[in-house]
N, C-alpha and C positions, 0 to 999 in steps of 0.2 A: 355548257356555256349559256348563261343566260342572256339573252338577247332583250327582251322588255320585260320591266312589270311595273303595273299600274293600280293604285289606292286609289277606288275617287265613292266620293259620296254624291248623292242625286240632291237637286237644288229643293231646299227646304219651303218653293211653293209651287214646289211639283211641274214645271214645265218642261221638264228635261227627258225627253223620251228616248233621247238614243246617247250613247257615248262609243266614238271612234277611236279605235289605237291607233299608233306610229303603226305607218305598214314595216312590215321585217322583210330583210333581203335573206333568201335560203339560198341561195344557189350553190353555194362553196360546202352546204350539206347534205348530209343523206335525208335528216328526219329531223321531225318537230315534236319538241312536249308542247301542248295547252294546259295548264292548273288553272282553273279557276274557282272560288268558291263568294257567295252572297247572300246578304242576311235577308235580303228579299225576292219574290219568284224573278227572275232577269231571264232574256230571251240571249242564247250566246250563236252568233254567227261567223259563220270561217270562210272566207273567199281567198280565191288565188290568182294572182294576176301577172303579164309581163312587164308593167310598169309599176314606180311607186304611187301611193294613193295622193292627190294631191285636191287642195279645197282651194279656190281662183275665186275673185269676183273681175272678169277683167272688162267689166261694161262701167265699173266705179257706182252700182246703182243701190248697193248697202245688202243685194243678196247673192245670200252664199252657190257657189257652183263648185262639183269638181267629177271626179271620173270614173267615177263606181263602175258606168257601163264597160268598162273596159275590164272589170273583176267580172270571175266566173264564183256563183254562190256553189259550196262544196257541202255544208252541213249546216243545217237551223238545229237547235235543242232549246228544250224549256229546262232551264236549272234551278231545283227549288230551293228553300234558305234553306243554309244551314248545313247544305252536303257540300263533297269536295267533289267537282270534275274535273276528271282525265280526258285528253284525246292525244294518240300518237299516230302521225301518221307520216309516209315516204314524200317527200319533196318533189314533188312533180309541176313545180314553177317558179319562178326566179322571185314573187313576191308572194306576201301571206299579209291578208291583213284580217283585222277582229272586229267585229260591232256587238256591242250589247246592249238590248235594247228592254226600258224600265216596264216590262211587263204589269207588275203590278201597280205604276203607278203611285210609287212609292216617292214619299217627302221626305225620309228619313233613312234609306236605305243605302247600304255600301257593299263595293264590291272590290275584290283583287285579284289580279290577272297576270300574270307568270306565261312565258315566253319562251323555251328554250330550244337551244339545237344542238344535233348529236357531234358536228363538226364531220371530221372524215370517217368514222366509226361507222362501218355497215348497217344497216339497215336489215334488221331478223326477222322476218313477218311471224315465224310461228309462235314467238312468243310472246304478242299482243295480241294473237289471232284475229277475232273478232273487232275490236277496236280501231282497227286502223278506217281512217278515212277512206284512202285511195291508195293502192296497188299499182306498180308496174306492168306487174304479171298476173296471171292468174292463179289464185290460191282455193285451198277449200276454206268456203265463207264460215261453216261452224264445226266445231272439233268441241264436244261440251266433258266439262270435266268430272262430272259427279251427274248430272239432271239437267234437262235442260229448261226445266224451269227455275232450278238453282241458277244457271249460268245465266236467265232473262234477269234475274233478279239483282245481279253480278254487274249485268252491264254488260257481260260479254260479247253478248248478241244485239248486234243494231240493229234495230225497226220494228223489236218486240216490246212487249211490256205484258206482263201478268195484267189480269184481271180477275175480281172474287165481286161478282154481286150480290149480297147478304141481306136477308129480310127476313125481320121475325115478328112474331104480335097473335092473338086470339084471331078466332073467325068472324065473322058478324053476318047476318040476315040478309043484308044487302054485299050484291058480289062488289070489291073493291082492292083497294092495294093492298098487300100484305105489311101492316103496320100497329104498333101498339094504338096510339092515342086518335088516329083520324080515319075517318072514312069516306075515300075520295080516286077517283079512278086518275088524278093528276093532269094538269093543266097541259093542253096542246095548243100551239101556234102553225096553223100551215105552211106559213110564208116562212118561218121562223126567222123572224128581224125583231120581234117586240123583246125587248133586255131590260124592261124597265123595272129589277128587282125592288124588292119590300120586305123584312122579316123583323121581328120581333119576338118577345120571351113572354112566356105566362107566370114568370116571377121578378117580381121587383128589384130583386139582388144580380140579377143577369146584368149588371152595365158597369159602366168605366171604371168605375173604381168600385163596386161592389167583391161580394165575399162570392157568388158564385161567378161563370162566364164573361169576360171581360170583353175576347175579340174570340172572332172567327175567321176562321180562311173556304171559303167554299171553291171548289173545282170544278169546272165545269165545259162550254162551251162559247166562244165567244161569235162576236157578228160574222166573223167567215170560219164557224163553223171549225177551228179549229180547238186544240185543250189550251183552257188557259186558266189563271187564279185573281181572287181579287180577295181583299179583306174588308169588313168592317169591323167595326165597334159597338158593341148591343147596348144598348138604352134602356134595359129594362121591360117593362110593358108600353114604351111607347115604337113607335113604328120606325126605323131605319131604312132611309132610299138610297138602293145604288144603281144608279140610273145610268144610263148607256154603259152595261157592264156584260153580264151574259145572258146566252138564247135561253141556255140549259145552266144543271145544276144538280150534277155528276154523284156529290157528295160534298157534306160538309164538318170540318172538327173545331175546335177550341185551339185556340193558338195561346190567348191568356187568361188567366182566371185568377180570382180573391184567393181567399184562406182555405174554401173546400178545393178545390184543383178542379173544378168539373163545374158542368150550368146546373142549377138551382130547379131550371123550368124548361120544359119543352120549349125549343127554338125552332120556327119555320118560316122560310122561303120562299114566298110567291113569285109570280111575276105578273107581268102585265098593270103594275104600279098600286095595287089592292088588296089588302086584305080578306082572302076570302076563300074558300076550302077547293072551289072548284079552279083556283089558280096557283094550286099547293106545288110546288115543285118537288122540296127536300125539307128531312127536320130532323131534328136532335133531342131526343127523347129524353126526360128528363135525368141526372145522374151520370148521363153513358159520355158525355167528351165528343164522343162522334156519330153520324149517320149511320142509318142501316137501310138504306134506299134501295126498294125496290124495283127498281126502272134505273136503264141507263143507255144513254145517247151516245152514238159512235162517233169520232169526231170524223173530220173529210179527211180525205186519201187514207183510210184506216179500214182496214176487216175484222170483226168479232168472231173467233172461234170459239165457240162454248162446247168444252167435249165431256164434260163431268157435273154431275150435280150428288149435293147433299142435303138429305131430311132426315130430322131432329124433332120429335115432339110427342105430344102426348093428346089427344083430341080428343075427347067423351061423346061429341056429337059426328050423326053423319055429314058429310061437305065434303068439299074438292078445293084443290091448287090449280091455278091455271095455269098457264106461261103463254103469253101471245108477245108478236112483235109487230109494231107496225110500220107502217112505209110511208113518208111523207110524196103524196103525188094529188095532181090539182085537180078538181077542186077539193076532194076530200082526201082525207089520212085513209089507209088503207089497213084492215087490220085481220091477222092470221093466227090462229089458236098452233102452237108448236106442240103444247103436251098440255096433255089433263090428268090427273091422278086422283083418287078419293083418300081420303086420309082416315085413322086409324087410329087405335089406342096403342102406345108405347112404339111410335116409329121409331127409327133409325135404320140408316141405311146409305150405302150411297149406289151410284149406279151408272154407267157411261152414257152419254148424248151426244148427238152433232146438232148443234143449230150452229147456223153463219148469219151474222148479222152485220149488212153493209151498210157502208156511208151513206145517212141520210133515213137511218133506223132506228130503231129505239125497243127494247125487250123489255115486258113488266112480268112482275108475277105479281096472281090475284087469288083471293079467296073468299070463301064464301061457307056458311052454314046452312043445310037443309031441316036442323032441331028448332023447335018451337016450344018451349020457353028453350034458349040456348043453356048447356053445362058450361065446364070450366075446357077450355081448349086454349093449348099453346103448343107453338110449331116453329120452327126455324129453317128455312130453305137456302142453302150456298149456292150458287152457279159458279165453276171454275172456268175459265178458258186465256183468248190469248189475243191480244188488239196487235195486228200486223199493220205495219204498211203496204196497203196495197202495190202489186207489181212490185218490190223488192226481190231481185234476183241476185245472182253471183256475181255479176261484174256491175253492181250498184255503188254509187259515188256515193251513198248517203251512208 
């Protein structure tokens, strides 16, 4: 039985940062569907409460009041366009209500929101396993059915997400990040509050309605340190500001492009409101659609397990790969060498690792050449692992 659903688009001069559903009465069921799916990134929230949601101004003074406090928040997720989400889960209070809130910021973006309940029809926990919200009882939290990083990848498992950090490019002289076109150990903020992005193309067809990169979506970090997305629009060779947007800047791809399907020109990503190498964040190398960023920032209440890595390459000269991670603490960044390796002619290989990388961390891999005049060197290094929520245990509401 469908209980709600809701069409709405976000107001076309962007002031609309949250949209609230009718709360829904469960009580007379076992269990609830959520579907929801949207053309832009949207933030979807699930509260449950013993009353219904209600919005009052009862002072007459033109603002809005009403009674959230009285809702318990049950699950936040970041849903990106374009996918469908699921949530089912057992009715454990007589209301349900939904917020979603316009993450990216979007002028033009829409969403639609499906509501349903099982009616008197039992409630099966094993065969939504992982997905449910909240339990009566106690269940076992993972049963994977093939891998369990198949199953992360499935959705299965709540509080996981795969991670692959990928960096590839020549050596250079000087030790720096692992990257084709720059050399640059990447821009730090201690405090990390400065979001004042900047980036631009080194080809004139990178913009609005050009043949190469139209728009971008970069992922990253926002002011409380949590994952979020923003977009803009590339202009070519002149500079683009997205200002109070993100700390970090995770990675970044092509969302639209001209007639080649891809950018023209190397795209990159400063911060700190300047164009300049030493404030490099992220870049999209020319031809490739997407990032191959070597550094990435854990978001808060999140842990990095990195348990695997991959090298790929071919190097003429002697040199080293580094991997350090550093640790945001006052007054300076703190910084830790995790693995060092020399590199070689005709690598491949892969190999197991533990690094843990906590909230408030950041891992790069770096490279360097010891040849003088340099040969031809190319390498490609993966790190696998696995972004938990921290403290996620068995009888977790999230």
């Amino acid at each position: 039985m469908v209980n709600y659903y809701l069409k709405y688009k976000w107001d076309v001069n962007g002031s609309d940062p949250v949209k609230c559903a009718e709360s829904i009465r469960t009580y007379e069921t076992k269990s609830t569907f959520i579907h929801f799916r949207t053309t832009s990134s949207a933030t979807i929230q699930i509260f449950t409460g013993m009353a219904m949601y209600e919005e009052y101004d009862y002072a007459y003074s033109g603002t809005d009041f009403n009674n959230i406090s009285l809702f318990q928040k049950e699950l936040e997720d970041l849903v990106l366009p374009n996918t469908n989400y699921t949530k089912h889960f057992s009715n454990i209070a007589p209301y349900i209500l939904i917020k979603v809130l316009n993450t990216a910021n979007s002028t033009d973006g829409k969403f639609s929101l499906m509501i349903s309940n099982s009616q008197e029809k039992d409630f099966i926990s094993a065969s939504v396993r992982d997905s449910n919200l909240k339990l009566n009882s106690l269940v076992s939290l993972t049963r994977p059915t093939t891998d369990i990083n198949l199953d992360i990848l499935d959705g299965n498992i709540t509080g996981f997400s795969n991670v692959i950090i990928k960096a590839k490019g020549s050596l250079t002289n000087n030790e720096s990040l692992l990257m084709n076109s720059d050399i640059s150990f990447g821009f730090f903020d201690n405090t990390r509050l400065l979001r004042n992005l900047v980036f631009n193309s080194n080809q004139a067809i990178d913009t609005n309605n050009g043949n190469g990169a139209r728009k971008i979506l970069l992922n990253g970090l926002d002011i409380n340190k949590k994952l979020a997305q923003v977009e803009g629009f590339c202009n070519g060779l002149s500079t683009v500001s997205l200002a109070d947007s993100l700390i970090f800047v995770n990675s970044i791809e092509v969302t639209q492009a001209g007639l080649f399907g891809f950018n023209s020109g190397d795209i990159r990503v400063y911060n700190n409101g300047a164009v300049n190498i030493d404030n490099l964040l992220c870049s999209i190398e020319a031809g490739e659609g997407q990032s191959f960023n070597p550094q990435f920032e854990v978001p808060s209440a999140h842990t990095l397990y990195i348990t695997s890595m991959s090298v790929f390459g071919n190097c003429i000269d002697d040199g080293f790969i580094k991997i350090v991670k550093y640790t945001y603490a006052s007054p300076n960044i703190l910084y830790k060498v995790l693995d060092k390796f020399s590199v070689a002619p005709n690598m491949n290989y892969n190999r197991k690792i533990n690094f843990t990388i906590q909230d408030g961390e950041r891992i790069s891999i770096f490279r360097k050449s010891l040849a003088v005049p340099q040969g031809n060197n190319d390498i490609t290094i993966s790190l696998y692992g696995t972004l938990k929520l921290t403290n996620l245990d068995i009888q977790s509401s999230i």
